[in-house]
N, C-alpha and C positions, 0 to 999 in steps of 0.2 A: 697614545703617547702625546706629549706636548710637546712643544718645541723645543723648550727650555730643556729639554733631557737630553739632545745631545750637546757634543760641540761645538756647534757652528755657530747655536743659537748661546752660546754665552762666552764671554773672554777668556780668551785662552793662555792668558796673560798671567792668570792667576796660578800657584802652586800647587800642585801633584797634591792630594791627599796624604795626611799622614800614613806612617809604614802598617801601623796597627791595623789600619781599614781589613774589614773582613773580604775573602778573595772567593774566586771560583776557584772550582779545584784545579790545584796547580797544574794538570797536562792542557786545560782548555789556556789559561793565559799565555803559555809561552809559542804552542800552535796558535793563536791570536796576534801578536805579536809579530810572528813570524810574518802571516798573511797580510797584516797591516803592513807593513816593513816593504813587501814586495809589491803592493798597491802603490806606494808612495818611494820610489826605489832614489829617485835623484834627492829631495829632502830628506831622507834617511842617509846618505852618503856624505851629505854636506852638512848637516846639524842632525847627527841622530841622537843627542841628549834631547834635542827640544822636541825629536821626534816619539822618542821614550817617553816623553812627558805629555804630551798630546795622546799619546795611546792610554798613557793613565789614567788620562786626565777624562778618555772618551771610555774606557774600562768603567769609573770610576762612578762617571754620570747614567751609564748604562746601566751599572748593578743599583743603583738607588732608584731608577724610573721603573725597572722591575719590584724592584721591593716596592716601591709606592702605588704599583698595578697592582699588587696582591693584594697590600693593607685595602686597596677603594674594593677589591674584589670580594676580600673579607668583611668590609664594612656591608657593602650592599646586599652582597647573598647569606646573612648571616651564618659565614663560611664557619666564624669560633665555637659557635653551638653546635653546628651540624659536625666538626670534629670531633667536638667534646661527645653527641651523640654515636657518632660512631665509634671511638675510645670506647664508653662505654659496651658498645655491641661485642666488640671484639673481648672485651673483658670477661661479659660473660658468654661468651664462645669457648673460650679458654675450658669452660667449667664443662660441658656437655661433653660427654661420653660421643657418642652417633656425631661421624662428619659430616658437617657443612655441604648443602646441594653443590655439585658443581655440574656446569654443561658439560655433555656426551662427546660434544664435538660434530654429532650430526642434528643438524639445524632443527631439521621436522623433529624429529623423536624427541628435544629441548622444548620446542611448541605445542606438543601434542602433551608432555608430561602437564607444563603448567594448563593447556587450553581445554583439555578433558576433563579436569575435576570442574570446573569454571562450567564447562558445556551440561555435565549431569546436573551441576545443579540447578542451573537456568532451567534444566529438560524437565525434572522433578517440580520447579516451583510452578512451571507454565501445565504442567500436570495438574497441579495440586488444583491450578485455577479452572482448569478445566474442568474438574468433579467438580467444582463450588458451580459452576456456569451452568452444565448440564443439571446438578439441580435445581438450582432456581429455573433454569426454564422446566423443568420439571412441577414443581409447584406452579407455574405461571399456566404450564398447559393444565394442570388440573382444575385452576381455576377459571380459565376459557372454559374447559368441558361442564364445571357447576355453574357458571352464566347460563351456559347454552339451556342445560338441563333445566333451567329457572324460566328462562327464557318460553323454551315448549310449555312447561305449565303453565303460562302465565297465557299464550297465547290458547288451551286447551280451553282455561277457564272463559276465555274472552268468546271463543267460538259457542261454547255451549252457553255464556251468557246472552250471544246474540241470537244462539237457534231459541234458546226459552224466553225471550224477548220476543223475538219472529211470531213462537206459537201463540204466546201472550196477546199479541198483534191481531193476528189470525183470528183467535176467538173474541177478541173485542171486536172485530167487522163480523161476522157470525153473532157474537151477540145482538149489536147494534142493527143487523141485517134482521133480524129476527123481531127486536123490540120495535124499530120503526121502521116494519112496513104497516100499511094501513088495509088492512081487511074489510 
């Protein structure tokens, strides 16, 4: 609120609002009235027209800084849409057969109703990733195991290239042993 909304912050010198001005419902003003009256007991004894009139006048700036708290309220949280959408909601509410969820009234069984569908399906999607998971490492181990398998062949041929290399080896000193010695 600004200053300027209530009394103190503007002259008080000026006249009461027209009669038309819109009001709070009529039990809250004259309780209002009453309690300003007994705040201010010795200026209500001695000038209570001007005191009437200061209560209007401070009525009068109060209901307008409210309303002008709604409108900046409604301006900044696009409160006219969000009406208009709910208007809407309730419109077609009207229409459906089956009542509107309401809470139980005990807390858990209201969190448990919304937090269990919410929880299966989290359970199911973290499922679902798990078979995708397990098979890919599944294909990944099988492809470990055809390296390996590649692997062993690879190192089978290399050994039996080297023993028939060796032998190859072997018989060329045996030849060579053979061809030059000198007799």
């Amino acid at each position: 609120m600004t200053a300027t909304a209530f009394p103190w912050g503007r002259g008080l010198d000026r006249p009461a609002p027209a009669a038309g001005r819109q009001r709070w419902p009529g039990r809250v003003l004259p309780a209002s009235y009453q309690r300003f009256s007994d705040c201010y007991k010795r200026l209500c004894q001695l000038q209570p027209d001007v005191t009437q009139r200061i209560h209007d006048k401070f009525v009068a700036q109060l209901q307008a800084s409210v309303r002008e708290e709604i409108s900046e309220i409604k301006a900044e949280g696009n409160l006219e849409a969000v009406l208009d959408a709910l208007d809407r909601i309730v419109e077609e509410g009207k229409d459906r057969a089956e009542p509107a969820w309401r809470p139980s009234g005990v807390p858990e069984a209201d969190v448990r109703s919304a937090a269990v569908p919410y929880f299966l399906q989290q359970r199911d999607a973290l499922q679902r990733r798990v078979r995708r998971q397990e098979a890919e490492n599944r294909r990944l181990a099988e492809a470990v195991l055809a390296g390996r398998r590649q692997l062993e062949q690879l190192e089978q041929q290399a050994r039996a290239r080297q023993q028939a290399w060796q032998a190859l080896h072997r018989e060329q000193k045996e030849l060579l042993g053979v061809l030059g010695e000198p007799e």
